[in-house]
C-alpha positions as CSV (number, residue, x, y, z in Angstrom):
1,X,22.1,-4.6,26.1
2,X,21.8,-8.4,26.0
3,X,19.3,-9.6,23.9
4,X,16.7,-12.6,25.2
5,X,16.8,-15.0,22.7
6,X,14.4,-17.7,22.2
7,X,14.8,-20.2,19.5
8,X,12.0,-22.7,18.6
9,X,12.5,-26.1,17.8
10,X,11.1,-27.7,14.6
11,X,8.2,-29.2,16.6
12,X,7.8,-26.1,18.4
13,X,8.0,-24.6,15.3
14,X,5.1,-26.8,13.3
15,X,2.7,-26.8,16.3
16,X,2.6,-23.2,15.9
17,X,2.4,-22.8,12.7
18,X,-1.0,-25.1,12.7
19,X,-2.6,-23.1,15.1
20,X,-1.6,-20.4,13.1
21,X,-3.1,-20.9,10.3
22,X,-6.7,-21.9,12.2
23,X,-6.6,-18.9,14.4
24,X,-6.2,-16.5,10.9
25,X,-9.5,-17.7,9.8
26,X,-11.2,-17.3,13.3
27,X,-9.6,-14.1,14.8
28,X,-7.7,-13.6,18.0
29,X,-11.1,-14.5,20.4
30,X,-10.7,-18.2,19.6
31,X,-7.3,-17.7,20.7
32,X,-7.0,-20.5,24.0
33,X,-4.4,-20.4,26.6
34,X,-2.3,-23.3,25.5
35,X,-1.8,-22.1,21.5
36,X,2.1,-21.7,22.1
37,X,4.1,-24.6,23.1
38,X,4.9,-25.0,26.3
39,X,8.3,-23.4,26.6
40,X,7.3,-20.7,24.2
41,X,4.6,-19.9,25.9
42,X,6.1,-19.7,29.6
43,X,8.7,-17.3,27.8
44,X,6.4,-14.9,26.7
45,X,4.4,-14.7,29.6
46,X,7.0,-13.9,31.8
47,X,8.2,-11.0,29.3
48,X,4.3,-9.6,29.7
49,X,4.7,-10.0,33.1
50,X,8.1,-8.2,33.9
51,X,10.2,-7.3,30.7
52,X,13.2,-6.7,32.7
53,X,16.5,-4.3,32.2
54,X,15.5,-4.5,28.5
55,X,12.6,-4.6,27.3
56,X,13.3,-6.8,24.8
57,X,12.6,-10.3,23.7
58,X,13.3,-12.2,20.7
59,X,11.7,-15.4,18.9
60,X,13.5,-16.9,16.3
61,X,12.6,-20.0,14.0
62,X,9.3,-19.0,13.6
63,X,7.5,-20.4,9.9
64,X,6.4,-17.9,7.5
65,X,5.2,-20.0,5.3
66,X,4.6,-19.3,1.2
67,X,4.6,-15.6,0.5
68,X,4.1,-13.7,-2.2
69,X,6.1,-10.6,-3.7
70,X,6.4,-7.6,-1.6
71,X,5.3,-5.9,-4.3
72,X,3.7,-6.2,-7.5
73,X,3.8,-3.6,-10.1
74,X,4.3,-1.2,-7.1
75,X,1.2,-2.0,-5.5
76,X,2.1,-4.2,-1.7
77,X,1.2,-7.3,-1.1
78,X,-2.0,-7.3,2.1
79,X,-1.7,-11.3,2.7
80,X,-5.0,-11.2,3.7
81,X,-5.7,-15.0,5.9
82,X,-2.4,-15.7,6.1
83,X,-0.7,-17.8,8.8
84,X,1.8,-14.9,10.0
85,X,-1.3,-12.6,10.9
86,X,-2.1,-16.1,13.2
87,X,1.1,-16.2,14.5
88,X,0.7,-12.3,15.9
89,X,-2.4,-12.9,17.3
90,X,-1.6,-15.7,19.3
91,X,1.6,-13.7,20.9
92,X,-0.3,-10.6,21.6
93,X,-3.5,-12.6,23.1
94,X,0.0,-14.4,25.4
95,X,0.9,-10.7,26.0
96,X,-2.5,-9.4,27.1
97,X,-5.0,-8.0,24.4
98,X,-4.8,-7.5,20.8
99,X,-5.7,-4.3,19.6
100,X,-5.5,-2.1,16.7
101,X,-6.3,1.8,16.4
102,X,-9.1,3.7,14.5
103,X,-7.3,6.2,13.3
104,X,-4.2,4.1,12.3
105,X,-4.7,2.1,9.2
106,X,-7.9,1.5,9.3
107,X,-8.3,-0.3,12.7
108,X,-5.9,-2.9,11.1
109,X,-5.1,-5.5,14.0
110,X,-2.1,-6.9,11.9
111,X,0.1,-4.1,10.3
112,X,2.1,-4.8,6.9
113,X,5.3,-2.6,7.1
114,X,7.2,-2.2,3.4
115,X,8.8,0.6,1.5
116,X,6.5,1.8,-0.7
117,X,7.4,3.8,-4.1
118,X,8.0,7.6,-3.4
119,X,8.0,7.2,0.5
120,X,11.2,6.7,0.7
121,X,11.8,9.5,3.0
122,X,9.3,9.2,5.5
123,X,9.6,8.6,9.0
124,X,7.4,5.3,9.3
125,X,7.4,1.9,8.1
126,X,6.5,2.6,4.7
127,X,10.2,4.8,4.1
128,X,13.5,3.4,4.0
129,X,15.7,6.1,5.4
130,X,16.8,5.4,9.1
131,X,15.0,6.3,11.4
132,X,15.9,7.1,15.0
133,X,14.4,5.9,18.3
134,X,10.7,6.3,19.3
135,X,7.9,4.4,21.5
136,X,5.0,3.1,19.5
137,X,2.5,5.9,19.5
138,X,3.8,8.6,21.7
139,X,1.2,10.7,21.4
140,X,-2.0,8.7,22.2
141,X,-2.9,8.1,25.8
142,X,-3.9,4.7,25.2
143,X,-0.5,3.3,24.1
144,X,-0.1,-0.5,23.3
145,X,2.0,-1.6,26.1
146,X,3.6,-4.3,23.4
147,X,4.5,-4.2,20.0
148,X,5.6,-7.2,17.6
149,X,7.4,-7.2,14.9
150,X,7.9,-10.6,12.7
151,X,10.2,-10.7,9.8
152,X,9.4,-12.2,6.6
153,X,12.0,-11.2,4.4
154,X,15.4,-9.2,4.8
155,X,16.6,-6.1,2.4
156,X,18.3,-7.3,-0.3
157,X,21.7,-6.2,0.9
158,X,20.8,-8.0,4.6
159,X,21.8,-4.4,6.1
160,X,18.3,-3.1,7.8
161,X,18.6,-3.0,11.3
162,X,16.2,-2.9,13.5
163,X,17.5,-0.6,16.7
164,X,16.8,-1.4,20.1
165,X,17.3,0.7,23.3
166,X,16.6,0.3,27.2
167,X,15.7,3.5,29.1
168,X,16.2,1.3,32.0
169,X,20.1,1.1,31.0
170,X,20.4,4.8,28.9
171,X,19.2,6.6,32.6
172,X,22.3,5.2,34.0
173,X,24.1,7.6,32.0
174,X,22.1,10.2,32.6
175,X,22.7,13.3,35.2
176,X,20.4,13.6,37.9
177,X,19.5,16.9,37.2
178,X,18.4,15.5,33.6
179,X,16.1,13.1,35.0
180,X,14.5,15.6,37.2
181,X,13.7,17.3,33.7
182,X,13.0,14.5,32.2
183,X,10.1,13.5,34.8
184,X,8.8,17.3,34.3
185,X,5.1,17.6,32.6
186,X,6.5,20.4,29.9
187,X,7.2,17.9,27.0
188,X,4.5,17.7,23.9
189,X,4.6,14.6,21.1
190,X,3.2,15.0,17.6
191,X,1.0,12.4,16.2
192,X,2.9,10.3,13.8
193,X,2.7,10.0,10.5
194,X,0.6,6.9,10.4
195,X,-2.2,8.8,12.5
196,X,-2.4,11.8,9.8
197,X,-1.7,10.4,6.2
198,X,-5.0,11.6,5.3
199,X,-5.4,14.4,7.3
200,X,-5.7,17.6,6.2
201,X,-5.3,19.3,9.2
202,X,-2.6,18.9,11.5
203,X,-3.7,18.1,14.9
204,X,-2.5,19.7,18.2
205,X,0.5,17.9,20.2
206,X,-0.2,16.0,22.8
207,X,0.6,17.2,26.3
208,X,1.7,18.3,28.3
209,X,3.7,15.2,29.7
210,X,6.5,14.1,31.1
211,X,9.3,11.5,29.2
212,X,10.2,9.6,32.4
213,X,7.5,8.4,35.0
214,X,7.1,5.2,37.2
215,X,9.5,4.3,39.9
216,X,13.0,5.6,39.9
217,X,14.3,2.0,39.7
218,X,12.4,0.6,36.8
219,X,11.7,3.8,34.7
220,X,8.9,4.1,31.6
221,X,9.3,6.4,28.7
222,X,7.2,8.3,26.9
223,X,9.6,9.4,23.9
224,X,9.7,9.6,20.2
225,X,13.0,11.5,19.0
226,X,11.4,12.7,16.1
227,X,8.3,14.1,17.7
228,X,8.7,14.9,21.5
229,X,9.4,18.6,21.8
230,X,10.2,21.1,24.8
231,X,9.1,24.4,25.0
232,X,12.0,25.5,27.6
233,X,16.1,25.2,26.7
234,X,16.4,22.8,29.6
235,X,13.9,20.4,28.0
236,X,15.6,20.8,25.0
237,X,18.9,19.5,26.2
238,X,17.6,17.0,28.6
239,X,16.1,15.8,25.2
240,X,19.3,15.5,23.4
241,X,20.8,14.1,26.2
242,X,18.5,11.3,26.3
243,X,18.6,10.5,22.8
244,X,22.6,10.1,23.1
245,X,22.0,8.3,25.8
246,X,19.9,5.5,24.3
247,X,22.2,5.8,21.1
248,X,25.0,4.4,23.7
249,X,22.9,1.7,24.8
250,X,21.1,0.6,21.1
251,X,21.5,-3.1,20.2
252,X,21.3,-3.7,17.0
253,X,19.0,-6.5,15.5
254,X,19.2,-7.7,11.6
255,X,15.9,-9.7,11.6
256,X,16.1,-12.8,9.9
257,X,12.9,-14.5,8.4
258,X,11.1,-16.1,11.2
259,X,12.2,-13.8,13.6
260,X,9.6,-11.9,16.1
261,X,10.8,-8.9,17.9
262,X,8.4,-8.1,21.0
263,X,9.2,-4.7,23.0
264,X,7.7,-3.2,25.8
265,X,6.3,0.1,24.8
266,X,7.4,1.8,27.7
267,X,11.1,0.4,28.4
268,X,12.2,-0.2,24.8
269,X,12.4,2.5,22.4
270,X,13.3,1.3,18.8
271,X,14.1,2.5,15.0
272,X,15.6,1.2,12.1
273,X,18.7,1.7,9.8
274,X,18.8,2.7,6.5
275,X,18.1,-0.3,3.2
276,X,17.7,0.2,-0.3
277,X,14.7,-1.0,-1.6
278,X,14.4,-2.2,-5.4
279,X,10.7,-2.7,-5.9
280,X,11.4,-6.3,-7.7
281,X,9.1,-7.9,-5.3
282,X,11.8,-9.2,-2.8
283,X,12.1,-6.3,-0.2
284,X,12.3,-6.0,3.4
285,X,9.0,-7.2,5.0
286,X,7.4,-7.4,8.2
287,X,4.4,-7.5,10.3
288,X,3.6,-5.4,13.0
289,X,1.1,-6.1,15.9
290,X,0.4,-4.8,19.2
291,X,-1.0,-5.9,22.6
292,X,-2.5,-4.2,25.3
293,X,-3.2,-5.4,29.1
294,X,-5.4,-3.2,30.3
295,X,-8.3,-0.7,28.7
296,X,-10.5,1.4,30.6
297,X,-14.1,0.5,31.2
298,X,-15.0,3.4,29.4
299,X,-13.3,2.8,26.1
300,X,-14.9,-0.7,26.2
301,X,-17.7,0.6,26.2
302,X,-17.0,2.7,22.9
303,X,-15.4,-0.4,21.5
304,X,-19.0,-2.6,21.7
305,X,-17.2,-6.0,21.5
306,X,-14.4,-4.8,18.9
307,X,-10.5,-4.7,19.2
308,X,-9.9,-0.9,17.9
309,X,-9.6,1.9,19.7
310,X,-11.7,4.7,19.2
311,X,-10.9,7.7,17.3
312,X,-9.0,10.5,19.3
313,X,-11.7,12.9,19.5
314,X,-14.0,10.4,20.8
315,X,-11.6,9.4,23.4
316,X,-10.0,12.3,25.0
317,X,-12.2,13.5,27.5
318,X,-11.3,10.3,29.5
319,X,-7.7,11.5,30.8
């Protein structure tokens, strides 16, 4: 994979960053069509539009403006009004709609994503182990079709890396009689762990579904390594298979401050490498964010004017 790199120009660069910091303090409805520059914005249209071969698009050079530690006596930082939180929602309003989840961190639109004390070994972006590769919310039928991801500080060792990989290029190495597996309604996805951290009851898997759909040419995924499951030995190995495949494929991205990683959701599966956080207020941050183009009539009406998706439960009898 070749990554699509855009780099911004310091008045590219500063015009953005304004906006930014007026759109924070409004939220993403006062959002207007010509927030990015010109050149910035043409690029990220015509990723929403057709994310090609890759899925993948990255903007470099972005501000990030003061920021405080990443921690603080182990507590995180929130960074409640800050400019970054503008600069997401003026990408995902570029991409299409931006949208947060009820029963993901609270219906936050802007997600903070730090290693935490004693999570070390969880599979989500408060750990620090690596993690392997996965699609945004595998199990919901209402998946973002976008996510973001802007860097505002590195691990201390500059090592974390944030994995990309293409379906589009990992089915080339694929058997045929894989992909007909693959495109088989027999595979189930467990929620994450960001959908259950205060659950007390583990919910059923979602499914059955299958991992590949869409046209043969330009296939979607519906994967997550750590979650999708098969029933039947053939959907087992058709799994593993898959999973080497993208492995073959992965670029690897060490995100800089500045740096904005947008994915499709349904061409791009990603994870991360393995840091070692210190907890001295300097760790690896990010912000996450994630845009949708389309949502059903139906779920609108649940939402009554607001950007998060219902709860599960309230949603499923829709699909």
């Amino acid at each position: 994979m070749t990554a699509a790199l855009l780099e911004l120009n310091d008045q590219e660069r500063s015009v953005m960053w304004e906006r930014a910091e007026q759109i924070v303090h409004q939220g993403p409805d006062a959002v207007r069509p010509d927030d990015l520059p010109e050149r910035v914005r043409q690029a990220v249209r015509r990723f929403g539009e057709d994310s090609g071969t890759t899925g993948f698009l990255l903007l470099r050079g972005l501000e990030v403006g003061e920021l405080p530690p990443t921690h603080s006596d182990g507590e995180p930082a929130t960074l409640p009004g800050h400019g970054t939180a503008g600069l997401a929602m003026i990408i995902a309003e570029t991409l299409g709609t931006m949208i947060g989840y009820a029963d993901e961190k609270n219906g936050d639109l802007v997600h903070n994503v730090q290693p935490l004390p004693g999570e070390e070994t969880r599979i989500e972006g408060s750990g620090s182990v690596a993690f392997d590769f996965h699609i945004e919310n595998v199990h919901h039928a209402l998946r973002p079709d976008f996510i973001g991801l802007i860097c505002l500080r590195q691990d201390h060792d500059k090592v974390a890396a944030t994995r990309v990989s293409s379906v589009r290029e990992a089915v080339e190495r694929l058997k045929p009689s894989t992909l007909d597996v693959l495109r088989e309604c027999q595979f189930y996805s467990n929620y994450p762990g960001s959908f259950t951290r205060d659950s007390t009851v583990e919910p059923a898997p979602a499914g059955p579904h299958p991992v590949l759909f869409g046209d043969a040419g330009k296939p979607l995924m519906r994967f997550n390594s750590h979650n999708t499951v098969s029933l039947s030995k053939a959907g087992r190995a058709a799994l593993r298979a898959l999973a080497e495949a993208l492995e073959e494929v992965c670029h690897e991205v060490i995100m800089q401050p500045g740096d904005c990683a947008l994915l499709d959701n349904h061409v791009a599966a990603h994870g991360r490498s393995a840091f070692t956080p210190r907890y001295d207020g300097q760790d690896r941050w990010l912000r996450r964010f994630y845009s949708i183009q389309s949502v059903p009539r139906s779920v609108l009406q649940m939402m009554g004017g607001s950007r998060v998706i219902p709860p599960i439960p309230a949603i499923q009898g829709i699909w």
